[in-house]
C-alpha positions in Angstrom: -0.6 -22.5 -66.5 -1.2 -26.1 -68.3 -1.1 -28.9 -66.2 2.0 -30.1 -66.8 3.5 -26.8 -65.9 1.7 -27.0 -63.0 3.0 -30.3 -62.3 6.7 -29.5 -63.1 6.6 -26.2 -60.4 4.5 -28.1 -57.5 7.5 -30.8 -58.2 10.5 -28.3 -58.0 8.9 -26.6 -54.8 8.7 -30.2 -53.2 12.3 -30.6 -54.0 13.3 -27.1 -52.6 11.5 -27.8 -49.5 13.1 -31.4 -49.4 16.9 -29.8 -49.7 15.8 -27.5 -47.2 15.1 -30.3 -45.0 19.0 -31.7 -44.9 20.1 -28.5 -43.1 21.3 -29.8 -39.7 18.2 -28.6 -37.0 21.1 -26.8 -35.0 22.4 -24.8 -38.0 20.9 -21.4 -39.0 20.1 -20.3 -42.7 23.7 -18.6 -42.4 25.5 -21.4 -41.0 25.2 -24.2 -43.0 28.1 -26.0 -41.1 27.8 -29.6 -39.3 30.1 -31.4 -36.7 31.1 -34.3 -38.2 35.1 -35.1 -39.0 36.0 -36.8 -42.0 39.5 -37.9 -43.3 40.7 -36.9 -47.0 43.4 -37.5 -49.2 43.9 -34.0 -49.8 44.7 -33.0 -45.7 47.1 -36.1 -45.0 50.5 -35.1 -43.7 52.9 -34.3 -46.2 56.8 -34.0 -46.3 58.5 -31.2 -47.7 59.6 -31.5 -51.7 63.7 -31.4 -51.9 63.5 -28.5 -54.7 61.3 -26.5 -53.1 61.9 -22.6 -53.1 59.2 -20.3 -51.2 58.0 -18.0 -52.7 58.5 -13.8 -52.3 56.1 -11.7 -50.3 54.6 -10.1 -53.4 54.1 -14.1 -55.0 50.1 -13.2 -55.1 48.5 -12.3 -58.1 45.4 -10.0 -57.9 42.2 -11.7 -57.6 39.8 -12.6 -60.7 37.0 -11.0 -60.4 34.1 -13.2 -58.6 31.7 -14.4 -61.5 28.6 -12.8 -61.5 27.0 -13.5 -64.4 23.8 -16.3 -65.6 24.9 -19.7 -66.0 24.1 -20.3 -68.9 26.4 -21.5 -70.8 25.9 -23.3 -73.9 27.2 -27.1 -74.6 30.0 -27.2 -77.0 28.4 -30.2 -78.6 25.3 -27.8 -79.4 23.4 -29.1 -82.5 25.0 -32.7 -82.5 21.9 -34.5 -81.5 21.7 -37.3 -78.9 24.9 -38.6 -78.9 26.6 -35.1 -78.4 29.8 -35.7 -79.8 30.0 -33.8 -82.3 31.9 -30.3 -81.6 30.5 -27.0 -82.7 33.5 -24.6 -82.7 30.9 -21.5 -82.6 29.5 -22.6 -79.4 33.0 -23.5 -77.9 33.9 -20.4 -78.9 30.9 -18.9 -76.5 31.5 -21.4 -73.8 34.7 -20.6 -73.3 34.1 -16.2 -73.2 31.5 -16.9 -70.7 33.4 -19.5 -68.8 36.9 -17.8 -69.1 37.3 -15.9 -65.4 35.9 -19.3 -63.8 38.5 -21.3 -65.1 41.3 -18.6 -64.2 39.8 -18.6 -61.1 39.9 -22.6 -60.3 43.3 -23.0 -62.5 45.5 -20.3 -59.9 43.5 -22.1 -56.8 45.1 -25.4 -58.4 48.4 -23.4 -59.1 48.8 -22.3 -55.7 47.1 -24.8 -53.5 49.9 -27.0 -55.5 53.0 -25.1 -54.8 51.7 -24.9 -51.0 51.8 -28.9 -50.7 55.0 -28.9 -52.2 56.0 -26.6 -49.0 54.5 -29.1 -46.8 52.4 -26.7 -46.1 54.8 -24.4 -44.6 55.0 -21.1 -47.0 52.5 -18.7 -45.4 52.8 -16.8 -48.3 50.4 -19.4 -50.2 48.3 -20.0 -47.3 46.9 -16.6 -47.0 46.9 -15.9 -51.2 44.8 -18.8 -51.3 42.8 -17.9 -48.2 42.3 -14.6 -50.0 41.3 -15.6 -53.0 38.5 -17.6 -51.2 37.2 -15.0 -49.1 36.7 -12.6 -52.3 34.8 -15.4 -54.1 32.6 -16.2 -50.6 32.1 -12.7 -50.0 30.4 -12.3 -53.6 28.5 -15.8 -53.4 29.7 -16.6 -56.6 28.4 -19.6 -58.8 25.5 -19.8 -55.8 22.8 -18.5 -58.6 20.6 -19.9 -60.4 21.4 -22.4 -63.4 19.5 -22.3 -66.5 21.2 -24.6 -68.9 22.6 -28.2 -68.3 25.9 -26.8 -69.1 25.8 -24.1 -66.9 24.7 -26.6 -63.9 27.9 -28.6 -65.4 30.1 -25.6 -64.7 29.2 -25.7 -61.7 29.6 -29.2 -60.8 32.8 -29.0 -61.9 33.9 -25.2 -59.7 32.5 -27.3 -56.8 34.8 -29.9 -57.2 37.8 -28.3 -58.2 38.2 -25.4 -55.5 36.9 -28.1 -52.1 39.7 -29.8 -53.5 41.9 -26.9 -53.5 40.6 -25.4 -50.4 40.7 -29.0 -48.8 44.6 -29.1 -49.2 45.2 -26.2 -47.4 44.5 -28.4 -44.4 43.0 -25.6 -41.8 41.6 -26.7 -38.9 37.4 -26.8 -38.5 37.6 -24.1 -36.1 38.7 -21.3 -39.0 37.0 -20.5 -42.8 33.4 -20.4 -41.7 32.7 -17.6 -44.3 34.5 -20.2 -47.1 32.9 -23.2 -45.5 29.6 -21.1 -45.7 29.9 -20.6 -49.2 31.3 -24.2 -50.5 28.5 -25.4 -48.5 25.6 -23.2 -50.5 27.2 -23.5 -53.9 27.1 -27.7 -52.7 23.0 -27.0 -51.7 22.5 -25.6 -55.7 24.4 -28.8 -57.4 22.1 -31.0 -55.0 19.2 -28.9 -56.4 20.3 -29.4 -59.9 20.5 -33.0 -59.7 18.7 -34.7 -56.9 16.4 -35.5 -59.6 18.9 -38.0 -61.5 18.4 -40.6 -59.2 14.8 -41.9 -59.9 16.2 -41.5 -63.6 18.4 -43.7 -64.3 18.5 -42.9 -68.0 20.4 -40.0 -66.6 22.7 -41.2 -64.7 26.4 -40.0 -66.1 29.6 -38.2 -65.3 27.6 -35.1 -64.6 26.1 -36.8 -61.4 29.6 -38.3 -60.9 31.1 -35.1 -60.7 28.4 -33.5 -59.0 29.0 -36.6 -56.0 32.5 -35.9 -56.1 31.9 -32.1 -55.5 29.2 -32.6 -52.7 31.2 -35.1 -51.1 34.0 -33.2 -50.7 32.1 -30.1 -49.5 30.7 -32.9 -47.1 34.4 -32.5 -45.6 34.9 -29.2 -46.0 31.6 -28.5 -43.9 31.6 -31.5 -42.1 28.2 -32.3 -43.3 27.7 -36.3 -43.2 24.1 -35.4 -45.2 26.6 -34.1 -47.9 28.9 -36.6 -48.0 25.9 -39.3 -48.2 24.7 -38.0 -50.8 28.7 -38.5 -52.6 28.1 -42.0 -51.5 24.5 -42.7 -52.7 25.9 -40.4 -56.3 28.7 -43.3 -56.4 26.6 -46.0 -55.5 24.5 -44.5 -58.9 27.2 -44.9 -61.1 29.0 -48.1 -59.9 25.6 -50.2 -60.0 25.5 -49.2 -63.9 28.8 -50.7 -64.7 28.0 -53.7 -66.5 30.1 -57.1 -66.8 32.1 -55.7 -69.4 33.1 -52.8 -67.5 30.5 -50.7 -69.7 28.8 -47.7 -69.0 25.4 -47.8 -70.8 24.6 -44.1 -70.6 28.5 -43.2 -71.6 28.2 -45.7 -74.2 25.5 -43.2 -75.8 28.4 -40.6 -76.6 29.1 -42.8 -79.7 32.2 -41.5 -81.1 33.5 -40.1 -77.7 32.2 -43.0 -76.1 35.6 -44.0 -74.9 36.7 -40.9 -73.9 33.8 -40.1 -71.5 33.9 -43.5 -69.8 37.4 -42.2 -69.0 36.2 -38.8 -68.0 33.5 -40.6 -65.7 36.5 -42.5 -63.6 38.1 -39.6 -62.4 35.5 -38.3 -60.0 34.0 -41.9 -59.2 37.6 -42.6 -57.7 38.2 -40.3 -56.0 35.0 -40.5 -54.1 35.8 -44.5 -54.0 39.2 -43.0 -52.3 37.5 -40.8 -49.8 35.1 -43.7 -48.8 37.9 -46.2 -48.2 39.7 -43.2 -45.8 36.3 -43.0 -44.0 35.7 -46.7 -43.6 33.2 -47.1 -46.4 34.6 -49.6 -49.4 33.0 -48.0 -52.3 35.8 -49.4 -54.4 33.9 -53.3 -53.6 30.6 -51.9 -54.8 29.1 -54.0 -57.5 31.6 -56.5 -57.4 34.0 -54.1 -57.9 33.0 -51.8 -60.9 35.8 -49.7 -60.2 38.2 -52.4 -61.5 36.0 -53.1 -64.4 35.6 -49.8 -65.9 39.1 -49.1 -65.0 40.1 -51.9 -66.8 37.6 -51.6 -70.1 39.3 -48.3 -70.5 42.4 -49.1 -70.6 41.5 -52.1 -73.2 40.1 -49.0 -75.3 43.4 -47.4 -74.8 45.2 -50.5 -76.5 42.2 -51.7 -78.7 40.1 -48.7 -79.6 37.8 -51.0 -81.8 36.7 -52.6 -78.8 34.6 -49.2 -78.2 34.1 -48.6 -81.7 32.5 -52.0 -81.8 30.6 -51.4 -78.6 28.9 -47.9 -79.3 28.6 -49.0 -83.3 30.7 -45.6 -84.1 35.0 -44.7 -84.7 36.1 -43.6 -81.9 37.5 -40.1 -81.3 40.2 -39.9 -78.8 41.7 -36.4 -78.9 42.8 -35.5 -76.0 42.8 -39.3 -74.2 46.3 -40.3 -73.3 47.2 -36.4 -71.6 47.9 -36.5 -67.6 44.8 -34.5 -67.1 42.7 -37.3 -68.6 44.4 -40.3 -67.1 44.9 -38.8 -63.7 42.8 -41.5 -62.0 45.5 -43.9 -63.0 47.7 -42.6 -59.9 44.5 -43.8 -57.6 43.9 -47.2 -59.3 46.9 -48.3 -59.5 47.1 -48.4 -55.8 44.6 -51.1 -55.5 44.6 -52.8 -59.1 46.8 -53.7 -61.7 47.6 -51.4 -64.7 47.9 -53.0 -68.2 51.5 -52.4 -69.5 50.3 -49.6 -71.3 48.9 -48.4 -68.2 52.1 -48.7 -66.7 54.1 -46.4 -69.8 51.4 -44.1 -70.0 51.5 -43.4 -66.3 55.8 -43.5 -66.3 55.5 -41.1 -69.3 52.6 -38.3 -68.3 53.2 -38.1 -64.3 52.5 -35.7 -62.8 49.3 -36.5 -63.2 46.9 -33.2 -62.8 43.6 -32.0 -63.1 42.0 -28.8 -62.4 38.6 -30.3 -61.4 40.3 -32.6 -58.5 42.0 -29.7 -57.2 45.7 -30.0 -59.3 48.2 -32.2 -59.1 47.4 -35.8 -57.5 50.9 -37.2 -57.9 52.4 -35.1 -55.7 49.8 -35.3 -53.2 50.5 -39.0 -52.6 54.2 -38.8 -53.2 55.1 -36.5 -50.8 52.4 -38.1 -47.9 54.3 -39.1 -44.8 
């Protein structure tokens, strides 16, 4: 072993031993559960939609099979060089095989979590298929192994997110779910692993950490673990200081022809975090002089003047896929506490509901149909 490999494993068992260390003292190795109560925009009460129908007995589909297998997926931009924008349709094509029972898994949580809110959380029937489909995944300790690509650490970013989210609209009291709480909370412990590193690199400092906050914060609630939710906090607090005057993103800005596109895809999980913070007491939406409203804002200037992003990042800009619901969900958030341009305004009209399967599914209803 060379010195720098020695270097690089005496630094990784430091970090071990330091995520170790934010285990509560009164928890054991298989209770990972705290005692704080948090508040979230996914358990507020909600009111029953008009067309509602429940469901039948039989509604529940049989389970995906819990993923077992490396993450390791490969980036779809593979090849592209450093501003990773480029697609490579062979490596999609791989991504998406190895990735293709997670996202089954995290779209029917969405599906059905959805349909339960829309109940008011009154059709059994979805409360236990969802509780089922949890306890299968728990019970495996899926997506709690070992990453070894950036994408496969990405992955699970993003499953962390999407099914706390899921799980957290179900709205069950603290008392029940420990083998589910257990679980979110270990898969949260592995994304803290994967990127506690970011913050004494700020060069590194993107939507992946972003989405990993969002994901750790939210298990934060699920577990009621403040150390979790902190560490949300401090992952916002990482982003929002690098939001320049302009509303820029300096290490999204490095995307080049998807430069645009990724400041948008860095929103969604920095607002909602900026959401749960305001419904815990904490105004992350007023950190940095508000960010939030800057980079909310620069976007949607890209949206009506693309070359103000082409100019920026010195390339076209690509914006497949931009003005979709899924992309522009954080509009439904925003708009609560800032203005929307007039295109802002259409775009929102014209795509609600707005939905993504990383936030857990459908937002619009979520604030719609709270009391």
């Amino acid at each position: 072993m060379n010195e720098l490999q020695f270097s690089r494993t005496v630094s990784i068992v430091l970090l071990k031993i330091s995520l170790l260390a934010l285990i509560p003292l009164n928890v054991s190795a298989s209770n990972l559960l705290g005692s704080d109560r948090y508040e979230s925009l996914y358990s507020r009460s909600l009111k029953t939609d008009k067309s509602y129908k429940a469901v039948s007995q039989d509604y529940c589909s049989e389970v995906v099979t819990p993923f077992s297998g490396p993450l390791s997926m490969p980036s779809k931009y593979e090849g592209s060089g450093s501003g990773r924008d480029q697609l490579n349709a062979e490596a999609e094509a791989r991504y998406k095989k190895q990735t293709e029972d997670i996202k089954k898994y995290e779209q029917y949580m969405a599906k059905i979590t959805d349909k339960y809110v829309l109940s008011a959380r009154r059709d059994s029937v979805l409360q236990q298929c969802a509780l089922s489909w949890l306890n299968k995944w728990a019970e495996a300790k899926s997506m709690t192994q070992d990453a070894t690509t950036s994408t496969g650490r990405a992955v699970r970013q993003w499953f962390l997110s999407s099914i706390a989210a899921s799980y957290l609209k179900l709205n069950r009291p603290l008392s029940e779910d420990e083998a589910i709480r257990n679980w979110l909370a270990a898969v949260a412990l592995k994304v803290m692993e994967d990127y506690q590193g970011y913050f004494v690199r700020p060069e590194k400092i993107n939507n992946h950490m972003y989405w990993a906050g969002a994901g750790i914060m939210l298990t934060g609630i699920v577990a009621s673990r403040k150390d979790f939710f902190d560490w949300g906090v401090r992952a916002f607090n990482a982003g929002a200081d690098q939001v320049d005057d302009n509303g820029f993103l300096k290490n999204e800005m490095k995307r080049k022809t998807r430069a645009l596109v990724y400041h948008n895809f860095a929103l969604i999980p920095l607002v909602i975090m900026a959401e749960e913070g305001k419904l815990n007491g904490i105004d992350l939406y007023g950190r940095n002089n508000q960010a939030i409203k800057r980079l909310g804002a620069a976007v949607m200037t890209g949206i009506e003047n693309v070359s103000v992003f082409a100019e920026a990042s010195g390339s076209a800009q690509d914006t497949t896929g931009l003005e979709k619901s899924y992309s522009l969900v954080w509009m439904e958030l925003y708009q609560q506490h800032y203005p929307l341009t007039t295109r802002g305004k259409q775009l929102l009209t014209e795509l609600r509901s707005m939905r993504h399967t990383y936030i857990g599914g459908n937002l619009t209803n979520l604030i719609l149909l709270t009391e």
